[in-house]
PDB file of N, CA, C, O and CB in Angstrom:
ATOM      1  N   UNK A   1     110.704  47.930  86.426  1.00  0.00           N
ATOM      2  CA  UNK A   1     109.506  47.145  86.151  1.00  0.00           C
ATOM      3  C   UNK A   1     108.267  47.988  86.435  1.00  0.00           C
ATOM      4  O   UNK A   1     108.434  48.962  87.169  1.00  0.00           O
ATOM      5  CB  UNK A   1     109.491  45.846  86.995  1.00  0.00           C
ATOM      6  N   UNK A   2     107.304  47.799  86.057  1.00  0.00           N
ATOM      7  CA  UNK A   2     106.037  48.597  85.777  1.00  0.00           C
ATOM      8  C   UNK A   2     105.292  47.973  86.901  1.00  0.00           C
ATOM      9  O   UNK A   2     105.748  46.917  87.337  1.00  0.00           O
ATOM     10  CB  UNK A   2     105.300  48.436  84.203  1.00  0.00           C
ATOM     11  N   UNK A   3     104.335  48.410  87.378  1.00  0.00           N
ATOM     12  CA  UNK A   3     103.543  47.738  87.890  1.00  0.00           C
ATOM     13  C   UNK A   3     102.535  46.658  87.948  1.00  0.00           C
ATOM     14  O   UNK A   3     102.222  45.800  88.774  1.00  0.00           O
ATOM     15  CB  UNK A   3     103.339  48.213  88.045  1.00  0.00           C
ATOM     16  N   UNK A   4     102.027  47.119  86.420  1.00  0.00           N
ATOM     17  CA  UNK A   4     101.579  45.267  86.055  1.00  0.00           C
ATOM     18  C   UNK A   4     102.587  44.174  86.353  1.00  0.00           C
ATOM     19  O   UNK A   4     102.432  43.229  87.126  1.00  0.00           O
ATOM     20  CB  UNK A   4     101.332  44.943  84.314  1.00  0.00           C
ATOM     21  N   UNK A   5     103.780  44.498  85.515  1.00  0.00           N
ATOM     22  CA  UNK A   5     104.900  43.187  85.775  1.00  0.00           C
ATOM     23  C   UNK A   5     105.086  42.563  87.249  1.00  0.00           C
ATOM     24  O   UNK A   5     105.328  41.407  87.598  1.00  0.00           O
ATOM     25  CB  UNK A   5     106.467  43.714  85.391  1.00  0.00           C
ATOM     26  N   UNK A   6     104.854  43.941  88.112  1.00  0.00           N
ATOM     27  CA  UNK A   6     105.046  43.313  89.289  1.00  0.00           C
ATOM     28  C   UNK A   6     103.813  42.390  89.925  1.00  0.00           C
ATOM     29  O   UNK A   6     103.860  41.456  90.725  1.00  0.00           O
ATOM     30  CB  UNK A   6     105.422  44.371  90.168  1.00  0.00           C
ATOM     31  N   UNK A   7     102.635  43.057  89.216  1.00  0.00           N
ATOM     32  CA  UNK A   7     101.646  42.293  89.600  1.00  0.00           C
ATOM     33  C   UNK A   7     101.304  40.806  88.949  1.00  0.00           C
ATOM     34  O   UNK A   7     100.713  39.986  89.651  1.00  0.00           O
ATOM     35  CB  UNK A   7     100.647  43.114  89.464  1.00  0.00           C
ATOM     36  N   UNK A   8     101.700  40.471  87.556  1.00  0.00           N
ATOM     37  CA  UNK A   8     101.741  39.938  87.429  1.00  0.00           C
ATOM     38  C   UNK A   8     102.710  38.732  87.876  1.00  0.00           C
ATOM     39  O   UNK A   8     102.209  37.611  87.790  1.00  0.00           O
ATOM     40  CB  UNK A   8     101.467  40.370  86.843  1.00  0.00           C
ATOM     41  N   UNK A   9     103.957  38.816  88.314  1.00  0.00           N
ATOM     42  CA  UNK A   9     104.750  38.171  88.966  1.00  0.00           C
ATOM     43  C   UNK A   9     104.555  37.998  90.103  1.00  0.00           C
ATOM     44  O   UNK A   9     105.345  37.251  90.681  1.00  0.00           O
ATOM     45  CB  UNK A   9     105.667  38.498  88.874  1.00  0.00           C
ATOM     46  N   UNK A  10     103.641  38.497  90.740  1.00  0.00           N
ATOM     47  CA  UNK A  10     103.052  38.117  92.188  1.00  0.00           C
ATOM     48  C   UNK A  10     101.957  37.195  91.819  1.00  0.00           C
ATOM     49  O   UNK A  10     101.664  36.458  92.760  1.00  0.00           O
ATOM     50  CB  UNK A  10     102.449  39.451  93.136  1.00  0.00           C
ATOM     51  N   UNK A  11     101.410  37.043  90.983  1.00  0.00           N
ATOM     52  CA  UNK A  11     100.200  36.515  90.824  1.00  0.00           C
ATOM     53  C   UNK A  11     100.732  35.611  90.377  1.00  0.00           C
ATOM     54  O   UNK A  11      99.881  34.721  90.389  1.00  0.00           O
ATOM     55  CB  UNK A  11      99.170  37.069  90.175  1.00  0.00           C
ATOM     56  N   UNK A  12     102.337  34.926  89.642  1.00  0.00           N
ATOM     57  CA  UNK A  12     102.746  33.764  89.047  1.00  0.00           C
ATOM     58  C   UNK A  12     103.380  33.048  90.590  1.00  0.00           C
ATOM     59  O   UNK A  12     103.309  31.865  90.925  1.00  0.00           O
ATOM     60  CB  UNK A  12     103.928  34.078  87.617  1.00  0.00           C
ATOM     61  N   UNK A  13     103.755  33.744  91.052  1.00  0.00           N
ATOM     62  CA  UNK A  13     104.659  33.374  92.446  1.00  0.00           C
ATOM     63  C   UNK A  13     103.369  32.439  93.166  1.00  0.00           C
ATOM     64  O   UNK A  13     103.560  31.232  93.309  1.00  0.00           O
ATOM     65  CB  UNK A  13     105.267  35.096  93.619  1.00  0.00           C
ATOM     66  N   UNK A  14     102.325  32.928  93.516  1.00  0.00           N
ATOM     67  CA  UNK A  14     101.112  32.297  94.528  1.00  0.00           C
ATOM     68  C   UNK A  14     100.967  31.062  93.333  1.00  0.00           C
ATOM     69  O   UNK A  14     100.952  29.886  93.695  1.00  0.00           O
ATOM     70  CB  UNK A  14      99.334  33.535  94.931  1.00  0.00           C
ATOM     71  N   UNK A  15     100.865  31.425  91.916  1.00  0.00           N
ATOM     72  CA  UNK A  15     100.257  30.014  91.493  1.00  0.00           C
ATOM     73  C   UNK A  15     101.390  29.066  91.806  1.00  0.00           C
ATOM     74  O   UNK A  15     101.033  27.972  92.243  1.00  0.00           O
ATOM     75  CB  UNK A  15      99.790  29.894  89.816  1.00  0.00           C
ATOM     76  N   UNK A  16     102.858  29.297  91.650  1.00  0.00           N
ATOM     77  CA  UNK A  16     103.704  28.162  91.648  1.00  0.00           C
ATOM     78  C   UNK A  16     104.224  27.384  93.360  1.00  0.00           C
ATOM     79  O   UNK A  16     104.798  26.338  93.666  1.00  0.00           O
ATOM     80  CB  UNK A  16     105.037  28.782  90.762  1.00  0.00           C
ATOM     81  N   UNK A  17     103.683  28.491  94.105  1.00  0.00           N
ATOM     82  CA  UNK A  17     103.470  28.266  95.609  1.00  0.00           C
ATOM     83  C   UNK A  17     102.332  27.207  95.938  1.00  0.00           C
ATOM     84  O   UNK A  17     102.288  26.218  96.671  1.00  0.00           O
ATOM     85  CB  UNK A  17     103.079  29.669  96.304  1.00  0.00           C
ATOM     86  N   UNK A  18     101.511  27.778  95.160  1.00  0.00           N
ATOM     87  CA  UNK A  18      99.719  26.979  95.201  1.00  0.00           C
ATOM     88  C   UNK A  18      99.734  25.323  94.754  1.00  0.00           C
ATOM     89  O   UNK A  18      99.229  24.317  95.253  1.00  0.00           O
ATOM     90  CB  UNK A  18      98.445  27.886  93.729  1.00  0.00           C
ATOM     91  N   UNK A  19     100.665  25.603  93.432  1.00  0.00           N
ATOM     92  CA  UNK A  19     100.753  24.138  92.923  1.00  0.00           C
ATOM     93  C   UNK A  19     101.601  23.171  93.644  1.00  0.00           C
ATOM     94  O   UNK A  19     101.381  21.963  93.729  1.00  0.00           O
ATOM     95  CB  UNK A  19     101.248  24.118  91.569  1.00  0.00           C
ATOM     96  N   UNK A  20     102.842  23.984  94.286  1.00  0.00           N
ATOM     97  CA  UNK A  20     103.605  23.281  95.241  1.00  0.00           C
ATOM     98  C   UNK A  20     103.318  22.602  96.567  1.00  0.00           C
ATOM     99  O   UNK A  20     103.929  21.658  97.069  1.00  0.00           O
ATOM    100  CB  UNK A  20     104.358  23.998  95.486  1.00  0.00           C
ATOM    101  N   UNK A  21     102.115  23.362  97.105  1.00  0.00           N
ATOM    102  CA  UNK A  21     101.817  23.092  98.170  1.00  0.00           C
ATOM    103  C   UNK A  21     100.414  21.982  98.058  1.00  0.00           C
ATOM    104  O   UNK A  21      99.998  21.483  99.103  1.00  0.00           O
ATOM    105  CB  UNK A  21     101.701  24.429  98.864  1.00  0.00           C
ATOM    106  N   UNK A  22      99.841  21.700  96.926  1.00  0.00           N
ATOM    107  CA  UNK A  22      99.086  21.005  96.218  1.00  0.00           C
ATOM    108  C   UNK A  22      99.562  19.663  96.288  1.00  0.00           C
ATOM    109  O   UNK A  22      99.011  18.742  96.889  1.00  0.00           O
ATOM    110  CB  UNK A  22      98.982  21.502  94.995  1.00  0.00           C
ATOM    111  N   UNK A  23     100.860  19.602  95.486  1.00  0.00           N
ATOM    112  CA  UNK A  23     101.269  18.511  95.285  1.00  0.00           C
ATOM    113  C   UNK A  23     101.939  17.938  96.322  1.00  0.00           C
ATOM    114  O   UNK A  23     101.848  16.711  96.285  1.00  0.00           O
ATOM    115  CB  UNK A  23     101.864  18.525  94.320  1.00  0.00           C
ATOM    116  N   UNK A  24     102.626  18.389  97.300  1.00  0.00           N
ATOM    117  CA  UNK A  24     102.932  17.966  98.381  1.00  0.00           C
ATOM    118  C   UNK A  24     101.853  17.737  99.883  1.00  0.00           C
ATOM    119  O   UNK A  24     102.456  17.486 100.926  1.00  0.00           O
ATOM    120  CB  UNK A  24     103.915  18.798  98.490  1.00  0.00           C
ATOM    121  N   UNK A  25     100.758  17.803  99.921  1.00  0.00           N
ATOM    122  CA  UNK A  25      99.559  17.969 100.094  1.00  0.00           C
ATOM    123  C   UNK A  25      98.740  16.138 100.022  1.00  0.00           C
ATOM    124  O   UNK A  25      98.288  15.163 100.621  1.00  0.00           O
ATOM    125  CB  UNK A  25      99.143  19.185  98.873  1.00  0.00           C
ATOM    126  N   UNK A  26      99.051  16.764  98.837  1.00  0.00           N
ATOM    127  CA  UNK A  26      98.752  15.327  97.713  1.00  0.00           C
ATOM    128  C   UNK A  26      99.092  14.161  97.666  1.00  0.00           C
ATOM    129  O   UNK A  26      98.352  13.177  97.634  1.00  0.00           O
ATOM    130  CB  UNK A  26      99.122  15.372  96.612  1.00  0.00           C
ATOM    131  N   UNK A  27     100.495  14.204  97.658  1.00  0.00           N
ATOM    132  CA  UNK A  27     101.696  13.162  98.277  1.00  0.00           C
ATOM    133  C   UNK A  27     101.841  12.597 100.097  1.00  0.00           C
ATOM    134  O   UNK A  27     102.450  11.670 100.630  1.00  0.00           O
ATOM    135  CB  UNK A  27     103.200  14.097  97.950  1.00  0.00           C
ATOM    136  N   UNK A  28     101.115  13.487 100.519  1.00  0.00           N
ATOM    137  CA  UNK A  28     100.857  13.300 101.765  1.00  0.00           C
ATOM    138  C   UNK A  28     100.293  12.187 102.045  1.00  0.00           C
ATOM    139  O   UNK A  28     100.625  11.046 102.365  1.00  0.00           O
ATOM    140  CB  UNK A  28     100.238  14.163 102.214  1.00  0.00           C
ATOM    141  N   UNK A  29      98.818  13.127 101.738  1.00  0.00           N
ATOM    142  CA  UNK A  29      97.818  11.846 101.593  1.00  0.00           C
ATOM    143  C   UNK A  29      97.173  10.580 101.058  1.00  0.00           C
ATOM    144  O   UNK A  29      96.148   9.950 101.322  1.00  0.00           O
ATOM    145  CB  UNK A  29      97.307  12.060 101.543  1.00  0.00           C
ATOM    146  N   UNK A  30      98.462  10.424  99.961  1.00  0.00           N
ATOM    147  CA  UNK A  30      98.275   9.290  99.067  1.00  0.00           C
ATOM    148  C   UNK A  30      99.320   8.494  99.935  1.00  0.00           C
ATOM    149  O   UNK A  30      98.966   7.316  99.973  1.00  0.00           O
ATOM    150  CB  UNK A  30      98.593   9.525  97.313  1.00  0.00           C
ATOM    151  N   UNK A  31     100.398   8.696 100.596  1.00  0.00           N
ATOM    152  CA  UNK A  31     101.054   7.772 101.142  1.00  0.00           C
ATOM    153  C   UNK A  31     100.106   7.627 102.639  1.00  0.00           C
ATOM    154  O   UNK A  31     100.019   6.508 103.144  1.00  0.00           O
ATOM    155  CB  UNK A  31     102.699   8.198 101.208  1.00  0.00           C
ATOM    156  N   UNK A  32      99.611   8.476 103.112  1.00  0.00           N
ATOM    157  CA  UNK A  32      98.820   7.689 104.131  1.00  0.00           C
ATOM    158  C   UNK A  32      97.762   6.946 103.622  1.00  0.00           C
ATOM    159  O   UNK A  32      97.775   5.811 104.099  1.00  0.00           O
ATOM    160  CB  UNK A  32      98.267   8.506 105.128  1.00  0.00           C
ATOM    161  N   UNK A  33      97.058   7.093 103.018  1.00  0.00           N
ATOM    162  CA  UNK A  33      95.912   6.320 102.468  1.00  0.00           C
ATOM    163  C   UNK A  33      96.323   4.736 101.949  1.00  0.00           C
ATOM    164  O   UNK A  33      95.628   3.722 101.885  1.00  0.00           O
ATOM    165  CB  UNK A  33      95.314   7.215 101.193  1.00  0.00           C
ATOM    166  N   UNK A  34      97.780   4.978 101.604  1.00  0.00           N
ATOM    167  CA  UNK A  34      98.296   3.149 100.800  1.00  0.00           C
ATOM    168  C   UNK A  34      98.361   2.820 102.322  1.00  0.00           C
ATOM    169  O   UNK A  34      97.457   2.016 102.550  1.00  0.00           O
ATOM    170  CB  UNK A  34     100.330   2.777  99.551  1.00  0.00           C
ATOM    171  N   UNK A  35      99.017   3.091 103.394  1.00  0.00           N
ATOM    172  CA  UNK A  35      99.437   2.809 104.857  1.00  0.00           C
ATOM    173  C   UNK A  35      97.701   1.963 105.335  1.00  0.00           C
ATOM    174  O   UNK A  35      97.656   0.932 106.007  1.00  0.00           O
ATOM    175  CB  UNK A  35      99.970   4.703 105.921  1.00  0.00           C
ATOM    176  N   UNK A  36      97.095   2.315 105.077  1.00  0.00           N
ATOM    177  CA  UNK A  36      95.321   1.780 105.999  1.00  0.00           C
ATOM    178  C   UNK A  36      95.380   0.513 104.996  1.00  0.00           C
ATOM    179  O   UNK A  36      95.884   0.589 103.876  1.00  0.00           O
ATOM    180  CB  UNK A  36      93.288   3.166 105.738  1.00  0.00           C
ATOM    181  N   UNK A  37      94.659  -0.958 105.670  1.00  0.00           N
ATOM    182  CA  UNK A  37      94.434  -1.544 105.327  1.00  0.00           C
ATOM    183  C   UNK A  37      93.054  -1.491 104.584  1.00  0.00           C
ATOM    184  O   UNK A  37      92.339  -0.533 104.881  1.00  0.00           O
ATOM    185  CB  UNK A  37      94.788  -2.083 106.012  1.00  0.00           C
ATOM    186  N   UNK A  38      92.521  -2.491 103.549  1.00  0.00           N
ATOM    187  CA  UNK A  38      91.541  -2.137 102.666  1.00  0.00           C
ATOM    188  C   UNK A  38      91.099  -3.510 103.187  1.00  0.00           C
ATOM    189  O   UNK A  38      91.706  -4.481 103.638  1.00  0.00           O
ATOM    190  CB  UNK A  38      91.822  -1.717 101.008  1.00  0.00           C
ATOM    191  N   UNK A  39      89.578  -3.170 102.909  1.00  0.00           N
ATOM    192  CA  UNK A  39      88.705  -4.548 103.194  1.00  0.00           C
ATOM    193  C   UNK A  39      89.100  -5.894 102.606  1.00  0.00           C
ATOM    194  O   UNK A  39      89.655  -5.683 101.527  1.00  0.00           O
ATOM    195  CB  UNK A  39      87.300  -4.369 102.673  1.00  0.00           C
ATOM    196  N   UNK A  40      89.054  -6.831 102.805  1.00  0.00           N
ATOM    197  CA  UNK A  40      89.048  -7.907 102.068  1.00  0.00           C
ATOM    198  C   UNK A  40      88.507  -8.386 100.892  1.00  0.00           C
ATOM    199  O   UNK A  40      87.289  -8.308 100.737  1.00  0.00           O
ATOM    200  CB  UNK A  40      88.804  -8.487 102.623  1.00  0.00           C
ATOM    201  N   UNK A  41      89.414  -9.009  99.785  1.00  0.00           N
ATOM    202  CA  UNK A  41      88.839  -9.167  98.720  1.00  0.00           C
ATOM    203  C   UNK A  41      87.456 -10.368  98.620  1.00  0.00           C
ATOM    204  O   UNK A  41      87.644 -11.534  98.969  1.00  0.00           O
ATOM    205  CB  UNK A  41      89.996  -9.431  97.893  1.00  0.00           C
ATOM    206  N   UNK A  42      86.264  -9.950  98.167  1.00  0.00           N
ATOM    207  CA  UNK A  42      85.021 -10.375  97.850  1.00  0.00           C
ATOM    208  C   UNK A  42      84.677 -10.742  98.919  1.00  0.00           C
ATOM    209  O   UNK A  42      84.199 -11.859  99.119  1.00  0.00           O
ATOM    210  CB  UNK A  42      84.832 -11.254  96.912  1.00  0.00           C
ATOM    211  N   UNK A  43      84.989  -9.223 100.451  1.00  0.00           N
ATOM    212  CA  UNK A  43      83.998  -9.470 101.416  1.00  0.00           C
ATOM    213  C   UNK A  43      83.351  -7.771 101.989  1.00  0.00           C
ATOM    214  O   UNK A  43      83.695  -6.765 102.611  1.00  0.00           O
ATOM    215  CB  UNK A  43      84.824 -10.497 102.728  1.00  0.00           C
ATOM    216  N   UNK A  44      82.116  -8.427 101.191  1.00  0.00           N
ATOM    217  CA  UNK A  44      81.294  -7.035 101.639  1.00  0.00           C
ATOM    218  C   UNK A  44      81.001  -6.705 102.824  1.00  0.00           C
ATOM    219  O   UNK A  44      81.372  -5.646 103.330  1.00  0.00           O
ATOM    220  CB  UNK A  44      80.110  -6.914 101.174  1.00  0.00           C
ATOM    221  N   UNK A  45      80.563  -7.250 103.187  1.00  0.00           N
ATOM    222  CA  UNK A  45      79.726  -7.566 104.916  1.00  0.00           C
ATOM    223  C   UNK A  45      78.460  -8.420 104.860  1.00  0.00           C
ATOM    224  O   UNK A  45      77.866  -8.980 105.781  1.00  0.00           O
ATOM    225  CB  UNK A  45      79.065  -5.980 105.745  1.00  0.00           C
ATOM    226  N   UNK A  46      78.196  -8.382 103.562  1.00  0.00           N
ATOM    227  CA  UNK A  46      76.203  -9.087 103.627  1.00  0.00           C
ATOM    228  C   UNK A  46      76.374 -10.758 103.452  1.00  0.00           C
ATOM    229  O   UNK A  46      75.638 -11.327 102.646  1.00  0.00           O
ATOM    230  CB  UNK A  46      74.842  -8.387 101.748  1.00  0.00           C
ATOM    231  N   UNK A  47      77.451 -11.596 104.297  1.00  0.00           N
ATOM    232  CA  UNK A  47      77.463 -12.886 104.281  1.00  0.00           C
ATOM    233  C   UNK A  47      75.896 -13.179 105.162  1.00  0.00           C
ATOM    234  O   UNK A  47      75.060 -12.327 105.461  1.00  0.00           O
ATOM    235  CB  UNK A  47      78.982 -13.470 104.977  1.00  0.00           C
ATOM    236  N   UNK A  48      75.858 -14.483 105.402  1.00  0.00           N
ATOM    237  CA  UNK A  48      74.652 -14.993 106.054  1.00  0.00           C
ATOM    238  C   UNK A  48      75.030 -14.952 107.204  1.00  0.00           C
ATOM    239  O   UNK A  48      75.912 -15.665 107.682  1.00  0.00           O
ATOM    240  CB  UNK A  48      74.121 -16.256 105.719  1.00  0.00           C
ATOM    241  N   UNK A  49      74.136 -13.757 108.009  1.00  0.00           N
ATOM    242  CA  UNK A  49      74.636 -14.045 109.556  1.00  0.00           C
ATOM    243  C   UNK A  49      75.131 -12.606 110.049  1.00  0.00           C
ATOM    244  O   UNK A  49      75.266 -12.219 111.209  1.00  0.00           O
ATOM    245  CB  UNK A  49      76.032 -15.289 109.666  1.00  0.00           C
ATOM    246  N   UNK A  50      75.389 -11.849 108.732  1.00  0.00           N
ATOM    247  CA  UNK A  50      76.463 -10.578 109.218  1.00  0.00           C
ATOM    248  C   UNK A  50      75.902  -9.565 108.000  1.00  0.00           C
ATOM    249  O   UNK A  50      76.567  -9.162 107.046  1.00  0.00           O
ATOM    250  CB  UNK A  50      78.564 -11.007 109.104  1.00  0.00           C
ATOM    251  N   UNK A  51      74.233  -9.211 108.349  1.00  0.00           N
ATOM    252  CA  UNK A  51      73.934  -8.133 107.527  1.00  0.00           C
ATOM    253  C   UNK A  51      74.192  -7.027 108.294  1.00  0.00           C
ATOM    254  O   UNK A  51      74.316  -7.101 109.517  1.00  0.00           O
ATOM    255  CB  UNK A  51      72.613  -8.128 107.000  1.00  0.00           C
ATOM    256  N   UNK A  52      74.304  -5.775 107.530  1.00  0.00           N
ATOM    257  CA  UNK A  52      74.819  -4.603 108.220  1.00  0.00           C
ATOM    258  C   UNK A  52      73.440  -4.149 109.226  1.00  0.00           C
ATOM    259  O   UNK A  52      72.548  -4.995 109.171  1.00  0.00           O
ATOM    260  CB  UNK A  52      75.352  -3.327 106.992  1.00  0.00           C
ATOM    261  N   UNK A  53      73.184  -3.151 109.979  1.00  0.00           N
ATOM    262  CA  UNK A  53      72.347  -2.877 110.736  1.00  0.00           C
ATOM    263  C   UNK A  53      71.296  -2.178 109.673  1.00  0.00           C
ATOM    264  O   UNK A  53      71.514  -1.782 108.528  1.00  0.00           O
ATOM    265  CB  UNK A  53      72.918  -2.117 111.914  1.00  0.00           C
ATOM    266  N   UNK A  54      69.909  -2.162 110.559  1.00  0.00           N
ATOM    267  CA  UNK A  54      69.346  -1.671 109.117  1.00  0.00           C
ATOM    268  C   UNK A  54      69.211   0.293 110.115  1.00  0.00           C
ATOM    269  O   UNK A  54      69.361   0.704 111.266  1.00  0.00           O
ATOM    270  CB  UNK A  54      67.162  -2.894 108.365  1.00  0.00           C
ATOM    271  N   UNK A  55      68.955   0.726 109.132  1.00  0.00           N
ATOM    272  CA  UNK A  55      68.923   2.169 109.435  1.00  0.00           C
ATOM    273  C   UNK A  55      67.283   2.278 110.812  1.00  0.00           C
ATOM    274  O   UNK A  55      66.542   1.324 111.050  1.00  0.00           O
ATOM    275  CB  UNK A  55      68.653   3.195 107.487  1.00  0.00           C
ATOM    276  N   UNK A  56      67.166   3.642 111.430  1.00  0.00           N
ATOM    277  CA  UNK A  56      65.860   3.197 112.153  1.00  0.00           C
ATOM    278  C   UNK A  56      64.910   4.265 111.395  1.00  0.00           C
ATOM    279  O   UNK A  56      65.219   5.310 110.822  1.00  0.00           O
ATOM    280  CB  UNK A  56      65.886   3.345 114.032  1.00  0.00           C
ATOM    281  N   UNK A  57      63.364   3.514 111.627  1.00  0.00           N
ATOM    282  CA  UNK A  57      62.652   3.866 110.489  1.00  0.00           C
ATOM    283  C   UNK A  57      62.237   5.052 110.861  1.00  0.00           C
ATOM    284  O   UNK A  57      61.801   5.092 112.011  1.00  0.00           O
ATOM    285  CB  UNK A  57      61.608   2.995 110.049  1.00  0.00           C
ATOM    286  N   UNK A  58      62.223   6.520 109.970  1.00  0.00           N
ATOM    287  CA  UNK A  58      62.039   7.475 110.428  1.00  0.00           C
ATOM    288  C   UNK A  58      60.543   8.027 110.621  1.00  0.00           C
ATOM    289  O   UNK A  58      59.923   7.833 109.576  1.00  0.00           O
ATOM    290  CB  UNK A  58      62.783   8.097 109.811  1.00  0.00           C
ATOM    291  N   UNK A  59      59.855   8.566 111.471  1.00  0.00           N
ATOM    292  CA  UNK A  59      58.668   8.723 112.329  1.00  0.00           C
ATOM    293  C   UNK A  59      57.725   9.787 111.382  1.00  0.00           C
ATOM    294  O   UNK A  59      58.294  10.825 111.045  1.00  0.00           O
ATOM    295  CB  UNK A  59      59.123   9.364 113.977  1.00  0.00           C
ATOM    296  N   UNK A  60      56.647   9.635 111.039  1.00  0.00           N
ATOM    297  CA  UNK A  60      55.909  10.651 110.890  1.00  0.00           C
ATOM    298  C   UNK A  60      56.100  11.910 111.775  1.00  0.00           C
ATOM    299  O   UNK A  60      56.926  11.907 112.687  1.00  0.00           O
ATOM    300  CB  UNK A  60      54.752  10.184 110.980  1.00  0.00           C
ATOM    301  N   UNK A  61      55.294  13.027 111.483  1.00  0.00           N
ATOM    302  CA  UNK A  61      55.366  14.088 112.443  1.00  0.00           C
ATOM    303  C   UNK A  61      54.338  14.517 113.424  1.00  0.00           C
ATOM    304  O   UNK A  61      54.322  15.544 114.103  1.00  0.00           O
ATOM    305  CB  UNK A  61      55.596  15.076 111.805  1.00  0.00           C
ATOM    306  N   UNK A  62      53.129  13.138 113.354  1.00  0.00           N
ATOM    307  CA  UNK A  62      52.241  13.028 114.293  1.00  0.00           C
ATOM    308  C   UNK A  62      52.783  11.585 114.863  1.00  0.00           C
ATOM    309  O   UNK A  62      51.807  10.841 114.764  1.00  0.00           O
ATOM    310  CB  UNK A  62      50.690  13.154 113.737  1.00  0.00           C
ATOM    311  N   UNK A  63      53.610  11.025 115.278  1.00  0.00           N
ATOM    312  CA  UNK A  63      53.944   9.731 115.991  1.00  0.00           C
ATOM    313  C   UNK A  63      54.539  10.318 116.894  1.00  0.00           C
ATOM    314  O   UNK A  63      54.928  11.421 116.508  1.00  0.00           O
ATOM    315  CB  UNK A  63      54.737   8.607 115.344  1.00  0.00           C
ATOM    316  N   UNK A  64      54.842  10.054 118.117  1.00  0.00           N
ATOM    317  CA  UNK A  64      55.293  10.002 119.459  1.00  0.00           C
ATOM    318  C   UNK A  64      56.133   9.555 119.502  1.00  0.00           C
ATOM    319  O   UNK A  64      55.941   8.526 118.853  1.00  0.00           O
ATOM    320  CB  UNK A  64      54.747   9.569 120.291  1.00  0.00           C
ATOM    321  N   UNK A  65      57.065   9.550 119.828  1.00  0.00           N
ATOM    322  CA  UNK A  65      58.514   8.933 120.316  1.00  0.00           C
ATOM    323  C   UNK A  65      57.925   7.712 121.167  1.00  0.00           C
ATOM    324  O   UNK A  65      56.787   7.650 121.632  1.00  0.00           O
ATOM    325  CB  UNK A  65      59.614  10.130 121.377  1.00  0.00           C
ATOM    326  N   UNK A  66      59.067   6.633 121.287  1.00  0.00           N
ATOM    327  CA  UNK A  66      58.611   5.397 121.628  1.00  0.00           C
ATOM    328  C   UNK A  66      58.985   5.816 123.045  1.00  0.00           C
ATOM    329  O   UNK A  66      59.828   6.690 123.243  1.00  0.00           O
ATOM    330  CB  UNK A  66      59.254   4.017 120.899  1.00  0.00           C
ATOM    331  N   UNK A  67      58.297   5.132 124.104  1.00  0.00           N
ATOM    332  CA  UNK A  67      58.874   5.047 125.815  1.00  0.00           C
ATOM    333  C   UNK A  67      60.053   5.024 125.916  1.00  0.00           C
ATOM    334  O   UNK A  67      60.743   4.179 125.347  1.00  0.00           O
ATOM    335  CB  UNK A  67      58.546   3.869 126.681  1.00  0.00           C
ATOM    336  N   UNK A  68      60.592   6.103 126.784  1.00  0.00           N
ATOM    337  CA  UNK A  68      62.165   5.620 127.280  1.00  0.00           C
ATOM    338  C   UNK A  68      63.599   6.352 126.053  1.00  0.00           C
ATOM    339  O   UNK A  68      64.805   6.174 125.885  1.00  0.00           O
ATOM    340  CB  UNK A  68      62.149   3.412 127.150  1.00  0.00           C
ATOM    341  N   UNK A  69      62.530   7.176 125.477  1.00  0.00           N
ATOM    342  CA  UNK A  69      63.206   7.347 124.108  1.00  0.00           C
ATOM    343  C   UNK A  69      63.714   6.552 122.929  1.00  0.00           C
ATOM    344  O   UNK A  69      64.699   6.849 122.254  1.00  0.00           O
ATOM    345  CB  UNK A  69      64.066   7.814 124.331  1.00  0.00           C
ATOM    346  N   UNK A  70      63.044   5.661 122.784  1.00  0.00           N
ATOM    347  CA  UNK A  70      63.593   4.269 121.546  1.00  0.00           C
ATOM    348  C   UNK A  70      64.670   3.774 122.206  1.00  0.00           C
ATOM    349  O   UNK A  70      65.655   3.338 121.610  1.00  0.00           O
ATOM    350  CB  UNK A  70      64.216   4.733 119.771  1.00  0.00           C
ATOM    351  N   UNK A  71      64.535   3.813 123.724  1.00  0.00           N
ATOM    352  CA  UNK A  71      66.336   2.637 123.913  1.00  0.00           C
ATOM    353  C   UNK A  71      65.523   1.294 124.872  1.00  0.00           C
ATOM    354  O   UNK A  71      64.461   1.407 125.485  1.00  0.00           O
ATOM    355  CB  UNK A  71      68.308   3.792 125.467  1.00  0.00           C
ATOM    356  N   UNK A  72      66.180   0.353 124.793  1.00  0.00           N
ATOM    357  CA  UNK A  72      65.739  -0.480 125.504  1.00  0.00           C
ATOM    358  C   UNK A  72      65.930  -0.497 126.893  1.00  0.00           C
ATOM    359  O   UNK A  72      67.102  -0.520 127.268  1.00  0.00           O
ATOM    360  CB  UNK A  72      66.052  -1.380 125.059  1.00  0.00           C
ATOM    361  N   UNK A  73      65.004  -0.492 127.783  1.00  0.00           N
ATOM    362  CA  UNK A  73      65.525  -0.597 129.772  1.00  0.00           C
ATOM    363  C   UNK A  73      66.342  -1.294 129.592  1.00  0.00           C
ATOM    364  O   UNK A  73      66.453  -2.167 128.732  1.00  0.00           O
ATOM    365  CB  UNK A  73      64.561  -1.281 131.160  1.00  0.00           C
ATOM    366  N   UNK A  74      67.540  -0.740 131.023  1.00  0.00           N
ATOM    367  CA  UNK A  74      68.223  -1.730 131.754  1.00  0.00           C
ATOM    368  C   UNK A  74      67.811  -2.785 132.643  1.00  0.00           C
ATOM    369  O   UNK A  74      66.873  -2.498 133.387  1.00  0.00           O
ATOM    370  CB  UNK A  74      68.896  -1.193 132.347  1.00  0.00           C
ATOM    371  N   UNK A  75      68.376  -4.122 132.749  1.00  0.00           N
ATOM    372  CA  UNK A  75      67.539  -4.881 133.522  1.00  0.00           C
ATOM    373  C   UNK A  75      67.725  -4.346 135.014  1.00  0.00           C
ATOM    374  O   UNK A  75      67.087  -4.853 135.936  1.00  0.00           O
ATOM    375  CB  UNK A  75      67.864  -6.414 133.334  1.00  0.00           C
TER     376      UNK A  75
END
């Protein structure tokens, strides 16, 4: 065999290694992913009573940090 051939047969070997390890990879994580439970059907979170948190509003770059660092005292 010539040396291309060999190179080329090294270079077929990694792809059929590559795809193997792909698909088993793959299969992995599709059977863990069915395993987790999924949210409930037609429940988002935004019922009355149970909106998600809202994000905190981000500060100019002349505002001061609030006292205490934005946390509330302990009593």
């Amino acid at each position: 065999m010539t040396t291309t051939m060999w190179v080329l047969a090294g270079i077929g070997a990694w792809v059929l290694v590559g795809l193997a390890v792909a698909l088993v990879f793959g299969r992995m994580i599709r059977l863990r992913d069915r395993g987790l439970p999924g949210p409930p059907d037609g429940d988002d979170g935004e019922r009355e009573g149970h909106l998600p948190p809202r994000p905190p509003r981000p500060r100019s770059a002349a505002e001061p940090p609030a006292p205490g660092g934005g946390q509330t005292p302990r009593p």
